[in-house]
TORMI-866880 format. One record per atom (N, C-alpha, C): residue in three letters; x, y, z. Coordinates in steps of 0.2 Angstrom, whole numbers, padded with zeros to 4 digits, always signed. Layout:
N
AlaXYZ;...
! end
This chain:
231
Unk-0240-0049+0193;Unk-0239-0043+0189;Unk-0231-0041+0190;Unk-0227-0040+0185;Unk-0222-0039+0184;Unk-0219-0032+0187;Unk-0216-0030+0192;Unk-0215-0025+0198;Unk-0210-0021+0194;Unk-0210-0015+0196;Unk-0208-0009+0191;Unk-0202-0008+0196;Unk-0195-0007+0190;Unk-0190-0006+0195;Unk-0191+0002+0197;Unk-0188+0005+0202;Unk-0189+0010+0207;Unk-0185+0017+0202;Unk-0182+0017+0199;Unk-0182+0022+0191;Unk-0188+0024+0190;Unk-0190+0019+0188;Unk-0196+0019+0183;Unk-0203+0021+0186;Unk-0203+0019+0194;Unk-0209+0023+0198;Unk-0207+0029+0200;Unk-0203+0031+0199;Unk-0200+0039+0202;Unk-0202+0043+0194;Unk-0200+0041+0190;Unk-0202+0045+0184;Unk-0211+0045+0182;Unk-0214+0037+0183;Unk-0220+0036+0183;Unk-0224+0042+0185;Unk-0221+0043+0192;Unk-0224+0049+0197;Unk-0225+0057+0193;Unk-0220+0057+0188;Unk-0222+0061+0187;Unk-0226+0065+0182;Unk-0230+0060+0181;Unk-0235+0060+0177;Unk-0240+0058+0177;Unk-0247+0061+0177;Unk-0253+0062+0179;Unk-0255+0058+0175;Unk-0258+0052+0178;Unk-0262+0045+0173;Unk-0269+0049+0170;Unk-0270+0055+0174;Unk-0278+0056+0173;Unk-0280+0063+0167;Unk-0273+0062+0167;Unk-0274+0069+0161;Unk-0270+0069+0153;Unk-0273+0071+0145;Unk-0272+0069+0141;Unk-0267+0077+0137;Unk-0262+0075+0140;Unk-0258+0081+0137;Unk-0257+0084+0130;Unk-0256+0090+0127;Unk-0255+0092+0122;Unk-0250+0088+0120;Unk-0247+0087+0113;Unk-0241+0083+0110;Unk-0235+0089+0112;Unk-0235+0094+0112;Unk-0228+0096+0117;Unk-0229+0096+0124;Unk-0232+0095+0126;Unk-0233+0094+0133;Unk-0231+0087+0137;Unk-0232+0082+0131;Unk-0230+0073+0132;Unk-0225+0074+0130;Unk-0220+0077+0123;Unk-0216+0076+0121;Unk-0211+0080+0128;Unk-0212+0083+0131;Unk-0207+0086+0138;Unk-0207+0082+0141;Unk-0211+0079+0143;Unk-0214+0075+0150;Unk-0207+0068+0147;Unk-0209+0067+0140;Unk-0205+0061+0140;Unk-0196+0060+0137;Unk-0196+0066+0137;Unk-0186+0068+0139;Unk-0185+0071+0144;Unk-0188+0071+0148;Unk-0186+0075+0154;Unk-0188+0067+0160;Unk-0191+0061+0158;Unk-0191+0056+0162;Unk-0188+0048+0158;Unk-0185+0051+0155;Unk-0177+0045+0155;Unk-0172+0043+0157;Unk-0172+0040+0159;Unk-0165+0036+0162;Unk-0161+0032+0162;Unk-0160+0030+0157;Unk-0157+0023+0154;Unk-0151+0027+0153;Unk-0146+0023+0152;Unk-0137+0025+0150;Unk-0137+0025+0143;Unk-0141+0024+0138;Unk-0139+0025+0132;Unk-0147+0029+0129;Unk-0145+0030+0122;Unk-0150+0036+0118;Unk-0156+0033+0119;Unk-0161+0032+0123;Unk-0169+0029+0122;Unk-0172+0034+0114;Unk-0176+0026+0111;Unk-0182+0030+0107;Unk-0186+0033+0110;Unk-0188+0036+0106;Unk-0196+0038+0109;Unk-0202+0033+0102;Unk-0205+0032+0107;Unk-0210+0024+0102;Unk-0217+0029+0104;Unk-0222+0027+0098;Unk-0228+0033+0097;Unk-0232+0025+0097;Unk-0238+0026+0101;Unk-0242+0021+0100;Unk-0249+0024+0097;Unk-0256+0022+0094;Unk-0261+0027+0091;Unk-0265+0020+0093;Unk-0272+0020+0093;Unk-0276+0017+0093;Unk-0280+0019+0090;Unk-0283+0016+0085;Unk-0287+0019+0078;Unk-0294+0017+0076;Unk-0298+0020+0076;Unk-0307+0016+0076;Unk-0306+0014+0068;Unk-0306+0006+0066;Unk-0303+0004+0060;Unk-0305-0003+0066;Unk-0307-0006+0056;Unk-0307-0015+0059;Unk-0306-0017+0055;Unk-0297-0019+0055;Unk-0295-0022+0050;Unk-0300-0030+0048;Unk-0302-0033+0051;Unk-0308-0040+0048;Unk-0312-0036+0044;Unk-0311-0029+0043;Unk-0318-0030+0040;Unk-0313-0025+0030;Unk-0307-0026+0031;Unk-0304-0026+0026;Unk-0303-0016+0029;Unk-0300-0015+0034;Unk-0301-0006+0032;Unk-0294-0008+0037;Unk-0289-0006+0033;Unk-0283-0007+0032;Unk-0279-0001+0032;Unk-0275+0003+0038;Unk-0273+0007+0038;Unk-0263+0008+0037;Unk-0260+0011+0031;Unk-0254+0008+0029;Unk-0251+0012+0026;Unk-0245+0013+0024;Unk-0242+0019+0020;Unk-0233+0021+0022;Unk-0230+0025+0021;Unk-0223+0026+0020;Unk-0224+0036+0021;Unk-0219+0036+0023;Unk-0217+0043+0025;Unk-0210+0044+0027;Unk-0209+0051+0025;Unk-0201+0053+0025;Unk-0201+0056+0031;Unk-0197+0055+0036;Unk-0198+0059+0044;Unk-0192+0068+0043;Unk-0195+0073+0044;Unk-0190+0077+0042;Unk-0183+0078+0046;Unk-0185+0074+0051;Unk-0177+0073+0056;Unk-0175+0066+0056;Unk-0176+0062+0053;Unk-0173+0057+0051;Unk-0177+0053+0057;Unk-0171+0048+0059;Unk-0175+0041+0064;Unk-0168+0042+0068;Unk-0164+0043+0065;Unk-0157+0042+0070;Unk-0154+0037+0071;Unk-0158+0033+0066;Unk-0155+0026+0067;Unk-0151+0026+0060;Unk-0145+0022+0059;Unk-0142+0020+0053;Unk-0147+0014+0047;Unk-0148+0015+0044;Unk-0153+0011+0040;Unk-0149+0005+0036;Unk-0150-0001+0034;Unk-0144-0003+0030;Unk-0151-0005+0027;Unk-0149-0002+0019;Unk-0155-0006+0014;Unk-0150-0010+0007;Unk-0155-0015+0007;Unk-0151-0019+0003;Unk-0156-0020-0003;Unk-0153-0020-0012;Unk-0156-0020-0018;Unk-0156-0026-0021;Unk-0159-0027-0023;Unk-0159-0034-0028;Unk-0162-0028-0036;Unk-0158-0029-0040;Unk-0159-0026-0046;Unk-0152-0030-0051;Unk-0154-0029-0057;Unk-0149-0031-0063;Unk-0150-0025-0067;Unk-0142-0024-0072;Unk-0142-0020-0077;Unk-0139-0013-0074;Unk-0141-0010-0076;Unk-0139-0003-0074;Unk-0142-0001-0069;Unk-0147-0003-0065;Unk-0149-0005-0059;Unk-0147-0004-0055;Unk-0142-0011-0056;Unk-0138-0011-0049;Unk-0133-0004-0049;Unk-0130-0001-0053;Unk-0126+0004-0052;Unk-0131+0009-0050;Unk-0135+0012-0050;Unk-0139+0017-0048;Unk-0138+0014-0039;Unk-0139+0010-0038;Unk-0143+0009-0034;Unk-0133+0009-0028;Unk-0129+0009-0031;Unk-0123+0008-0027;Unk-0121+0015-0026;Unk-0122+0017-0032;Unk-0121+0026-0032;Unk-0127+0031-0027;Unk-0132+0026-0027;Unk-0137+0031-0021;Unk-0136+0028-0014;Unk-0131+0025-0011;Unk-0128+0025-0007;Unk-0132+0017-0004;Unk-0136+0014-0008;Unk-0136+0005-0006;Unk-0131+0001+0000;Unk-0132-0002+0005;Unk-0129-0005+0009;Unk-0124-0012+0003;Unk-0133-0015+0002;Unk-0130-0021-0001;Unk-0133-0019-0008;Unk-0130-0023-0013;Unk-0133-0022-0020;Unk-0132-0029-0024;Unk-0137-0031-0028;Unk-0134-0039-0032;Unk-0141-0042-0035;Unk-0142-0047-0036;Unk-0145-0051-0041;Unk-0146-0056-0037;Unk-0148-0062-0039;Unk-0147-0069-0038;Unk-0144-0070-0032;Unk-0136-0067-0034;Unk-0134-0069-0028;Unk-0133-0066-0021;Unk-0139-0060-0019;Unk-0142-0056-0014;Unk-0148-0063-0012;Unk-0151-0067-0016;Unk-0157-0071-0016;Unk-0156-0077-0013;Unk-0149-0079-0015;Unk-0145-0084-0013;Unk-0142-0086-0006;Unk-0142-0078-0002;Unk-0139-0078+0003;Unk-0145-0077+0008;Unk-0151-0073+0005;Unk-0155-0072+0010;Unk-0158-0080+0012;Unk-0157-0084+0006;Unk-0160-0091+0008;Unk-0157-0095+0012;Unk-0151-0091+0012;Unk-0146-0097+0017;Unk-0147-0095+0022;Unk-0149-0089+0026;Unk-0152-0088+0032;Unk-0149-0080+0033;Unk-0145-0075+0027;Unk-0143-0070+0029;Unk-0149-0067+0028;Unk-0149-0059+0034;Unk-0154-0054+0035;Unk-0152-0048+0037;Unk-0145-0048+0037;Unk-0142-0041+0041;Unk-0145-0034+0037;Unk-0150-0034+0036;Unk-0155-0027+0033;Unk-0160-0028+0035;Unk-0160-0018+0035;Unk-0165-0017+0038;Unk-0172-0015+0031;Unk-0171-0013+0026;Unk-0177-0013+0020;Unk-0172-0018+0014;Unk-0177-0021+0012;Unk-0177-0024+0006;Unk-0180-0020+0000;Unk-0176-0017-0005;Unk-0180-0014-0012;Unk-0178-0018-0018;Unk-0182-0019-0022;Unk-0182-0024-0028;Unk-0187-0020-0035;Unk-0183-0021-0040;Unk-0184-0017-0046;Unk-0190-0024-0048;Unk-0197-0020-0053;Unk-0203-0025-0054;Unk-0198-0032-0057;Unk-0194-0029-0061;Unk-0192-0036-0065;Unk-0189-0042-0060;Unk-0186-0041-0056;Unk-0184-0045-0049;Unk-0190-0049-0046;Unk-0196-0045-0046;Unk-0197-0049-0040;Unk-0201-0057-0038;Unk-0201-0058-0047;Unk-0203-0065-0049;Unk-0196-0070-0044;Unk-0192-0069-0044;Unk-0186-0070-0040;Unk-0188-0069-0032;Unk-0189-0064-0032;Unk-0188-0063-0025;Unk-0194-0065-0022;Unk-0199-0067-0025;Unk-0206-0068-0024;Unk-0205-0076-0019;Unk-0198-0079-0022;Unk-0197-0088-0018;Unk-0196-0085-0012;Unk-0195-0080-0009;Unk-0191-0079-0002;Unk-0197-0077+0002;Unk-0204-0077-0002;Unk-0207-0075+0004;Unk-0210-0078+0011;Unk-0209-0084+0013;Unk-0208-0087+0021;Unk-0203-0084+0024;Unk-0199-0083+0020;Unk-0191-0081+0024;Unk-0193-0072+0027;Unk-0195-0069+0020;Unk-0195-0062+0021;Unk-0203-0058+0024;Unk-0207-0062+0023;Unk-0214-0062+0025;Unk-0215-0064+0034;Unk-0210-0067+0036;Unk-0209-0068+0046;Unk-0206-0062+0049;Unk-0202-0058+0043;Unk-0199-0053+0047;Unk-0200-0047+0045;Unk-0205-0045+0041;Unk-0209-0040+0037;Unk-0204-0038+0033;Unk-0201-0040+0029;Unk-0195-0037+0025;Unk-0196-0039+0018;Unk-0202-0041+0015;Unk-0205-0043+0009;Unk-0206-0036+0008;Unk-0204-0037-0002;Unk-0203-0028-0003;Unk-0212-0029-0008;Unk-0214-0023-0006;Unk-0222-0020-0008;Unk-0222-0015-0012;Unk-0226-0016-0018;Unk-0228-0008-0020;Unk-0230-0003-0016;Unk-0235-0009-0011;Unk-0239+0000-0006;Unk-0233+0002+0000;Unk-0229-0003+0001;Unk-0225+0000+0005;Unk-0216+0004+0002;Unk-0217+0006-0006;Unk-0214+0008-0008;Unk-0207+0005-0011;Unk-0205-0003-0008;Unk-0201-0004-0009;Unk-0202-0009-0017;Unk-0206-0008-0020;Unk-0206-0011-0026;Unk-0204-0005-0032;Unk-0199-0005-0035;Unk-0200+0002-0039;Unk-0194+0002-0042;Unk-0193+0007-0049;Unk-0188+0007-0055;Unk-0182+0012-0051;Unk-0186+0016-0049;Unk-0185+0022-0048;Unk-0179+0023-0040;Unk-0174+0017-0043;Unk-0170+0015-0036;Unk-0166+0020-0031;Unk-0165+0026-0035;Unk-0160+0030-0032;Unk-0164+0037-0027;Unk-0169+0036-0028;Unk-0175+0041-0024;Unk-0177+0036-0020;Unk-0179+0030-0021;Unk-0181+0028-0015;Unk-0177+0024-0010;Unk-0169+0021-0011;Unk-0162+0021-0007;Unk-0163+0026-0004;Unk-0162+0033-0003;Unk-0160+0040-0002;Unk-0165+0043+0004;Unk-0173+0040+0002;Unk-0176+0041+0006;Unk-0175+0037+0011;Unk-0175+0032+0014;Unk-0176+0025+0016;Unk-0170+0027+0022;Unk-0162+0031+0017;Unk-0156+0031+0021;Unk-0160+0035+0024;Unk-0163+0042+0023;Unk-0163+0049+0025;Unk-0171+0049+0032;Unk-0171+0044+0032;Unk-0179+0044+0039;Unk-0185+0040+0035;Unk-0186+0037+0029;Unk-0192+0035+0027;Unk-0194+0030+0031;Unk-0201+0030+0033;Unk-0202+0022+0037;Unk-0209+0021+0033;Unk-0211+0013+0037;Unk-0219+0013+0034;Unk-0221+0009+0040;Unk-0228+0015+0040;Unk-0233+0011+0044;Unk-0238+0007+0043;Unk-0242+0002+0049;Unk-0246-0001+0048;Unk-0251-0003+0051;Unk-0257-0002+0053;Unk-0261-0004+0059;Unk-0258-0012+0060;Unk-0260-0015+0064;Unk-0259-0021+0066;Unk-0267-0024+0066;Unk-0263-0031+0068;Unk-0273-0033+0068;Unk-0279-0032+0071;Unk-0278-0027+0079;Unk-0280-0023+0082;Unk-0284-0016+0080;Unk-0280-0014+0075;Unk-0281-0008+0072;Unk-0277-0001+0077;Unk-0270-0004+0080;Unk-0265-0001+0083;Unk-0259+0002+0079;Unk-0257+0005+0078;Unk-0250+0008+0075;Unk-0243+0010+0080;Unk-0237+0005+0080;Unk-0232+0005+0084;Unk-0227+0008+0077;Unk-0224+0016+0082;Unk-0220+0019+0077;Unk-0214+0021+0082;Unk-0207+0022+0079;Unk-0203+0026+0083;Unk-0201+0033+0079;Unk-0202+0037+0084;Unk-0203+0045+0080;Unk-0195+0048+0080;Unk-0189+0044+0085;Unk-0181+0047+0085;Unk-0178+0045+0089;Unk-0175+0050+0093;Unk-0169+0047+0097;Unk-0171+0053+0103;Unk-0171+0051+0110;Unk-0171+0056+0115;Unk-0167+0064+0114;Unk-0161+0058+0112;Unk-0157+0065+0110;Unk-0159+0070+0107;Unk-0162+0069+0103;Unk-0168+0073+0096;Unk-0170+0080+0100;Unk-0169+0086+0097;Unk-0172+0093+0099;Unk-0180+0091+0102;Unk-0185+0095+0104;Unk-0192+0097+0106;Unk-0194+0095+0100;Unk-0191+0101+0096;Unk-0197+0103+0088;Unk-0193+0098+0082;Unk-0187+0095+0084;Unk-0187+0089+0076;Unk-0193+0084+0080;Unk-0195+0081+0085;Unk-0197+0075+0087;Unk-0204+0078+0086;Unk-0206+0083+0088;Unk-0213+0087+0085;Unk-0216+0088+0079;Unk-0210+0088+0074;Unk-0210+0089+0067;Unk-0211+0082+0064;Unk-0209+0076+0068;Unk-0211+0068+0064;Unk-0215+0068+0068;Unk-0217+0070+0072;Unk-0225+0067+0076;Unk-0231+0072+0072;Unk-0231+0078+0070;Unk-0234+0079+0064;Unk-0235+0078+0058;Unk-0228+0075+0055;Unk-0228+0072+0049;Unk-0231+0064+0049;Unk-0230+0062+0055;Unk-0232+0058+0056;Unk-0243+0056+0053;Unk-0243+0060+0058;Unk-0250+0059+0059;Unk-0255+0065+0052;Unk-0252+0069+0049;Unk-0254+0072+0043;Unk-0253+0063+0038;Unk-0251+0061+0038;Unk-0248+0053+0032;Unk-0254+0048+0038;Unk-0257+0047+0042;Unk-0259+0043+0045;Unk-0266+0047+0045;Unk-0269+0054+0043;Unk-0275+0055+0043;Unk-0275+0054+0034;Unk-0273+0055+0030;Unk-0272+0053+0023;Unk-0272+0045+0022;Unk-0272+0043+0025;Unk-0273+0035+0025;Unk-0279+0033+0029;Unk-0282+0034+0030;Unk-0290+0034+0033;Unk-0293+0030+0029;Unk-0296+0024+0030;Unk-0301+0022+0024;Unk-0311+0026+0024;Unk-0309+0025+0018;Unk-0318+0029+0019;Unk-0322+0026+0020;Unk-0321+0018+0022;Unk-0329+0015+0027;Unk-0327+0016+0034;Unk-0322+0019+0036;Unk-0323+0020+0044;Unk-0326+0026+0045;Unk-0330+0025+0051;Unk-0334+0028+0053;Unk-0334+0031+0061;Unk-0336+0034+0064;Unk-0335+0038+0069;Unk-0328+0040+0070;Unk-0326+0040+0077;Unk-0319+0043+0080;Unk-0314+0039+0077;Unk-0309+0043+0074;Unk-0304+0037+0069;Unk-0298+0035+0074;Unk-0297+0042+0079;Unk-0290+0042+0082;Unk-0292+0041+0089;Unk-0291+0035+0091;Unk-0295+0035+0097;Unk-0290+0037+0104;Unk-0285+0031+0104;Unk-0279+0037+0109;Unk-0272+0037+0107;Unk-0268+0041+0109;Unk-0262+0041+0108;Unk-0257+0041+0114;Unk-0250+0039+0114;Unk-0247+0037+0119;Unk-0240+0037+0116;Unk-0237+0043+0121;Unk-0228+0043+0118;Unk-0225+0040+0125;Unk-0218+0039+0122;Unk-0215+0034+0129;Unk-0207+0033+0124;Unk-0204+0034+0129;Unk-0197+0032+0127;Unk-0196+0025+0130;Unk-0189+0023+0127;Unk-0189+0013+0127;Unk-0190+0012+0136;Unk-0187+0014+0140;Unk-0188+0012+0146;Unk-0193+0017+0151;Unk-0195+0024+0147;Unk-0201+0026+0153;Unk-0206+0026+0153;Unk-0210+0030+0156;Unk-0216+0028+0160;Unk-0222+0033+0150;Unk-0227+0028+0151;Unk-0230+0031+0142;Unk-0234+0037+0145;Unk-0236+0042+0140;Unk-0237+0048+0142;Unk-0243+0049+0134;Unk-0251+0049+0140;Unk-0257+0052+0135;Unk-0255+0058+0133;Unk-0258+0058+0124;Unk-0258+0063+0122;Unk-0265+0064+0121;Unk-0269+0071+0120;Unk-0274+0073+0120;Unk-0276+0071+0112;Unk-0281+0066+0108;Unk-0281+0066+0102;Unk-0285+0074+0100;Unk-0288+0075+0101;Unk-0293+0079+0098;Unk-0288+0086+0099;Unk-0282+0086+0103;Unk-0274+0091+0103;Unk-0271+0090+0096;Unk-0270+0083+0096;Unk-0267+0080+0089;Unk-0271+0081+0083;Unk-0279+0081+0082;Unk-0280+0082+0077;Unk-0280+0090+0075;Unk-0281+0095+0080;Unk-0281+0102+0080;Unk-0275+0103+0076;Unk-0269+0100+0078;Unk-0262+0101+0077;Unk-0260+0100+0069;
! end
């Protein structure tokens, strides 16, 4: 087993393995026990009573009201008037073919892929390339759509999209340490209102089974779910 450097066990310490904190409760515990020299995320992990084998599929897109903190670079594959919408609503990269061209050669410097319907017979070739690094554009995940200058805008401004994995786990990052109390509270609520609306309705019993905040290098911090559903 992999031995924890001595940072990480002094912070560790201060955290009660045996108790399921409020989400402002975790969310203190987990800025107030970082240490790294640069801005840690804070990363949400949820364990969810869902079996994806049995098709209950939990997935969707949401706007975070204090963004991610991170710079988004999205790139557009559109033609027509398209593309100029798409250059005027602040697109990183914007183009045609020769966007499809480039991804084939091995370019991937972005972070979302958006593609208007008419494209995506086109962009459909790329999917080994784009499909390994989840960047294949989806109706359910928003990025298929006409409507290019609302969904750029969100995408730059905090949209992300969730997904259970094939555990039935959800790996999200809610900000930046730097981030106030209440903006990281505010996407962690927004969060989980978009991830109780995604519930399928053959699952059955406890949906949210546990939850766990943790910045990139500290010690992860229970949250109480039945705190999170009340919230």
């Amino acid at each position: 087993m992999k031995r924890r450097g001595k940072k990480f066990r002094e912070k560790a310490n201060k955290v009660d393995r045996s108790k399921r904190y409020s989400p402002a409760e975790a969310m203190k515990l987990v800025k107030e026990n970082t240490f790294a020299k640069f801005d840690e995320t804070v990363d949400l992990a949820v364990v969810l009573g869902v079996d994806p084998k049995k098709g209950e599929q939990v997935r969707g897109t949401v706007v975070l009201p204090a963004g991610t903190g991170k710079n988004i670079r999205v790139a557009v594959i559109a033609k027509g008037e398209k593309v100029a919408e798409a250059e005027g609503s602040g697109a990183d990269f914007v183009g045609g073919e020769d966007i499809v061209e480039k991804i084939k050669s091995g370019w991937l410097d972005f972070d979302v892929l958006v593609s208007t319907p008419d494209m995506m017979g086109m962009v459909g070739r790329l999917g080994k390339i784009l499909g390994q690094k989840g960047l294949m554009p989806n109706p359910k995940s928003g990025t298929v759509s006409f409507d290019i200058a609302k969904t750029v805008k969100e995408f730059k401004s905090g949209r992300i999209e969730f997904r259970a994995d094939k555990t039935g786990v959800l790996h999200l990052k809610l900000g930046k340490v730097s981030f106030g109390e209440d903006a990281l509270l505010s996407n962690f609520k927004t969060i989980f209102e978009a991830v109780n609306r995604a519930k399928p309705s053959s699952s059955k019993g406890v949906y949210i089974r546990s939850v766990t905040l943790s910045s990139t290098m500290g010690p992860g911090v229970k949250v109480d779910p039945k705190k999170v559903s009340a919230q």
